[in-house]
C-alpha positions, -999 to +999 in steps of 0.1 A: +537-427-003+536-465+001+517-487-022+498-515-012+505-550-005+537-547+015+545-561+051+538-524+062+507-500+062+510-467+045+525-443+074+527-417+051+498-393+071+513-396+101+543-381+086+526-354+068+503-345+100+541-340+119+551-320+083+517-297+091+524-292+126+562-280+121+543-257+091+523-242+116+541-231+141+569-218+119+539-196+104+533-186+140+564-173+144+576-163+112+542-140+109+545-130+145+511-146+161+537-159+191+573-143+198+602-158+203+597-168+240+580-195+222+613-214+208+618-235+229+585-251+230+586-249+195+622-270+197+598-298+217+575-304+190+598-307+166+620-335+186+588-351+187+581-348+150+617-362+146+604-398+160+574-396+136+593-390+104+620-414+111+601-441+117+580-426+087+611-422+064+626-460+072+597-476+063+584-459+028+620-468+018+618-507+032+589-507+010+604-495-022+594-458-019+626-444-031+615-402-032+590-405-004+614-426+021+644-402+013+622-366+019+606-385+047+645-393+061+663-359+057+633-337+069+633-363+105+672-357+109+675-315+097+643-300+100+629-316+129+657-330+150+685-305+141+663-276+144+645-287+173+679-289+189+688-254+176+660-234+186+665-252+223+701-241+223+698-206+207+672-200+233+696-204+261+725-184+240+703-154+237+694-154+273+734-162+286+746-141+259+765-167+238+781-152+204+775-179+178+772-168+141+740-186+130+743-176+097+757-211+091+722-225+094+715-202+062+741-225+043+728-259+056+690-248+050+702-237+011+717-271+003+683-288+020+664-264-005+686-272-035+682-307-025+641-307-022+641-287-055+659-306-075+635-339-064+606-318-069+599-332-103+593-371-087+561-354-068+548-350-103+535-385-108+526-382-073+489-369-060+479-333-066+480-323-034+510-340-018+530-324-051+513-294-036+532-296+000+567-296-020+558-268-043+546-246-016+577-258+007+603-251-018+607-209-024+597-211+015+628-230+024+650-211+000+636-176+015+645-190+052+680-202+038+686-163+024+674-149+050+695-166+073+726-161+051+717-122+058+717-127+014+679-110+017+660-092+043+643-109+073+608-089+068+601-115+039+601-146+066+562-136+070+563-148+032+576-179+038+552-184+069+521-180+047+540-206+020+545-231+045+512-228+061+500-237+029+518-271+024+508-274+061+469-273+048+475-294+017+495-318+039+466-325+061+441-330+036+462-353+018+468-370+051+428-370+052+422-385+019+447-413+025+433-422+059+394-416+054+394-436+016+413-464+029+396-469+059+363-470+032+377-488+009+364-456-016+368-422-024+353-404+005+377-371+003+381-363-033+418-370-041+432-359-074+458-380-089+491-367-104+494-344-136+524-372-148+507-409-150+530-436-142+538-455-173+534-493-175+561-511-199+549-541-215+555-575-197+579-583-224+601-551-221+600-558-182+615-597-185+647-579-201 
């Protein structure tokens, strides 16, 4: 998330409280608390998380934020705006009865998954429990991309509920800490720092 002493606040909790609430409903779904009459509602939130996480995404990257402002960015466009869309428009197919083979979304959710894992390893110099939310994102994203593929069977989606209802929780209390200890000015939520510490080059390497 953005550092300090920039044009912009940090609008990095706002973007993990949208993360949470996509989290959370998928978990509803995926371990059956709703059914699927619920889609397209579900397909509203989601557009509306789209606004948060691009506005979210374009500023972490105008202040230098390279990992944060490029997660922020893809999730807005695929797994907010693009799925909103879908779930909205597969609704409708179901009830009309459209043919559509959606095992393409399989395929564009695996390459989002590659994507996410392959970046994973910038969240380590990150704070605990913001590295955390990617951990518990990534098998969850990769079991939604199978599953979709028809690769492995549905009846492991209630897995990845429970995974992403876990970087749901982890993403609000991260978006707690950030909120709550700058407003103070202290540590009011205890926030662990990241297993990797940044490391500082001497002022002479940095001049070359």
């Amino acid at each position: 998330m953005s550092a300090k002493g920039h044009d912009w606040a940090n609008p990095g909790p706002a973007g993990l409280v949208a993360l949470a609430m996509a989290c959370f409903t998928f978990y509803a779904v995926f371990t059956g608390k709703v059914d699927h009459s619920a889609t397209p509602l579900l397909g509203i939130w989601l557009l509306g998380g789209f606004v948060i996480q691009l506005s979210v995404g374009l500023i972490e990257l105008k202040e230098g934020n390279t990992t944060g402002g490029n997660v922020f960015t893809f999730f807005s466009a695929f797994f907010m705006l693009v799925t909103g869309l879908e779930l909205i428009f597969k609704f409708f197919a179901a009830v009309n009865g459209w043919k559509i083979d959606a095992r393409i979304d399989g395929w564009a959710w695996l390459a989002l998954g590659i994507a996410l894992i392959t970046w994973t390893p910038a969240y380590f110099k990150s704070p605990l429990t913001l590295m955390a939310v990617v951990i518990a994102l990534d098998p969850a994203i990769l079991i939604i991309a199978l599953a979709d593929m028809g690769v492995i069977t549905r009846t492991l989606l209630p897995l990845a509920g429970n995974l992403l209802l876990l970087a749901g929780i982890f993403g609000l209390y991260t978006a707690m800490a950030v909120i709550l200890n700058t407003a103070y000015g202290r540590t009011v939520v205890p926030f662990p720092g990241p297993i990797i510490k940044p490391v500082q080059l001497p002022a002479s390497s940095q001049q070359h």
